[in-house]
Steps between C-alpha positions, in 0.01 A plus 500: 500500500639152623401320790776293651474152493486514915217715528296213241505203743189324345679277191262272291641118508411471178734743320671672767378840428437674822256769611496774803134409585331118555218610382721610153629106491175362560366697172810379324459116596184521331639585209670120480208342634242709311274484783208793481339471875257858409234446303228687325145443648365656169691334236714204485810728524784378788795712570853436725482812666164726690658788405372365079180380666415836637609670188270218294200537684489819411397388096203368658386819690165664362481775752695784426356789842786735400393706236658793307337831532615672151459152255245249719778244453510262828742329660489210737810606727527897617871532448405415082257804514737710673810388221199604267386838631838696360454366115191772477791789632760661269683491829875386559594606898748235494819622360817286424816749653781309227303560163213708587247286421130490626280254616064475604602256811772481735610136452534600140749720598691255706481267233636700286817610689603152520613547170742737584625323840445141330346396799313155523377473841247173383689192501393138419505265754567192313756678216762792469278696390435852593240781375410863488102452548334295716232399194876361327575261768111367519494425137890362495408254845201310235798432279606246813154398620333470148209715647279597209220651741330719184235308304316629148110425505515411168715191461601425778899566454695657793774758545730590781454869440226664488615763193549173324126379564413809361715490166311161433183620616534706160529211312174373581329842486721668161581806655779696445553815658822637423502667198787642247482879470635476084275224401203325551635218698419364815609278760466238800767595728711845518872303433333394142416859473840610579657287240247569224613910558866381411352447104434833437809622738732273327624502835790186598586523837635145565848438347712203453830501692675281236390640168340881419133347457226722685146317587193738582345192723684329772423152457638496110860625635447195758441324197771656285788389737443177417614476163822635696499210742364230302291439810164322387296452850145362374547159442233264309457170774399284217763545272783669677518844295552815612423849419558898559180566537154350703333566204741306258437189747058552557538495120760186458266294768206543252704264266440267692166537627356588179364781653398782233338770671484794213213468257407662204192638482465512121583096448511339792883437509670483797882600600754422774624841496334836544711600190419221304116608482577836433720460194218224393242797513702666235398232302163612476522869541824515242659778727891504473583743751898394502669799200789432348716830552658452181253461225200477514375112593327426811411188675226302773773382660815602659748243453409537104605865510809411638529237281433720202769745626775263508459328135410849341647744648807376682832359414771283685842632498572251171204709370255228486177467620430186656583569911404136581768245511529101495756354695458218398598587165603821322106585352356844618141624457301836460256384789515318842212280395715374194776443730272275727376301169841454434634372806208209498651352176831480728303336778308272287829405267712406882184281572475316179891435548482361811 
């Protein structure tokens, strides 16, 4: 639903975006200002609006009076033991009259048939925003005021959702309660759990709209496109390179750093690269887990079984076997690495002539 811009007559000076309530602009301004007039008397914690001091203060609460009378569990607001009460009852009273759905609790229920009506009655004050849940619109409003009101014990880091202080807590603590029904594997968060399933569904639900690749996992079809659209948006602010992917870049800033984070246990050698260490293990196990599917060689490393494949076992449509090409000159080699060789003997040769 839009408001019309007469019915918003507060507008903030700073970038014109206007609001139907003052008290709506005077959150917003503090968003440019980053003024944080609430503070925590327990904690050093300050916050923009009451509304995230209220819901702070509540971290800090040791009495819990309202207790539950089939668990013991306790709560320090009654309307969380009565949202609690219907998780011990197979009861659903709450049915949804489109799809016949049921539901424990009557805002469930009305939740839920916003999906049908596409309803978002919870709008942000200082976007275009709008939302189905009211819980949405709280989390969505810290992406403006940079609220981060959830704090971990342990290290002091802090979160603007509490689900998220959670995950982390995990981190600290090595639990992982979601578990995979086919194997023994377990994990920190549900959406990890979700994805893992897809390996033994061979399940690909995200497809490319340019080519007929299929991705089991979001993110790698986000990833995916960009060999599509060239589009390389982590960018190295030492050296000016860029990359498809975060990772690529955490790994290219080590160059310069010097930073090698992966050791090996066995020798005391230590990698840039995650993948590094583990094909170095191989070196003192002798495992060679990469088959050729052609005879019967195997290798510790990948790129050597590819390698392998091309000189051995494949030919170029002149029916030789050397894929890699100078262009410099008209020499072509079994293996990339002889290629690179090569290529230095060009580089050094245009150095000694001029």
């Amino acid at each position: 639903m839009r408001i019309d811009s007469a019915e918003k007559p507060y507008s903030c000076e700073i970038c014109c975006i206007s609001f139907k309530r003052r008290n709506s602009l005077i959150a917003h301004v503090r968003s440019h200002t980053g003024e944080k007039p609430y503070s925590c008397k327990v904690c050093d914690a300050t916050f923009s609006m009451k509304s995230y001091l209220d819901s702070h203060m509540q971290n800090h609460s040791v009495e819990k009076p309202y207790s539950c009378t089939v668990c013991g569990m306790s709560f320090n607001i009654k309307s969380r033991l009565v949202k609690h009460m219907p998780t011990h009852s197979d009861a659903k009273p709450y049915s949804c009259k489109v799809c016949n759905a049921s539901f424990r609790q009557k805002d469930s229920l009305v939740t839920h048939v916003r999906t049908h009506t596409g309803e978002k009655p919870f709008c942000c004050s200082m976007c275009s925003s709008n939302f189905s849940r009211k819980s949405y619109l709280v989390s969505h409003m810290r992406k403006h005021t940079k609220e981060r009101p959830y704090r971990c014990d342990m290290c002091e880091s802090t979160f603007g959702h509490k689900s998220t202080l959670v995950t982390h807590v995990r981190r600290h603590t090595d639990e992982k309660p979601h578990r995979c029904t086919v194997c023994a594997a377990s994990f920190n968060r549900r959406p990890e759990l979700v994805s893992h399933m897809r390996t033994h569904t061979k399940e690909r639900p995200f497809a490319c709209t340019v080519c007929k690749s299929a991705f089991s996992h979001k993110p790698t079809l986000v990833t995916h496109m960009r060999t599509h659209s060239g589009e390389k948006p982590y960018c190295c602010d030492r050296c000016g390179c860029s990359f498809t992917h975060k990772a690529s870049l955490v790994a290219h800033t080590r160059i310069h750093s010097g930073e090698k984070p992966y050791d090996c246990k066995v020798c005391g050698s230590s990698f840039i690269h995650k993948y590094s260490l583990t094909a170095h293990i191989r070196t003192h196990t002798g495992e060679k887990p990469h088959l050729c599917s052609v005879c019967p060689s195997s290798f510790s490393h990948k790129p050597r079984l590819l390698s392998h494949i091309f000189s051995k076992h494949m030919q170029t449509r002149t029916g030789e076997t050397k894929p890699y090409s100078c262009k410099v000159c008209s020499s072509s080699f079994e293996q990339k690495s002889d290629l690179a060789i090569h290529l230095l003997k060009h580089a050094v040769d245009h150095l000694t002539v001029s």
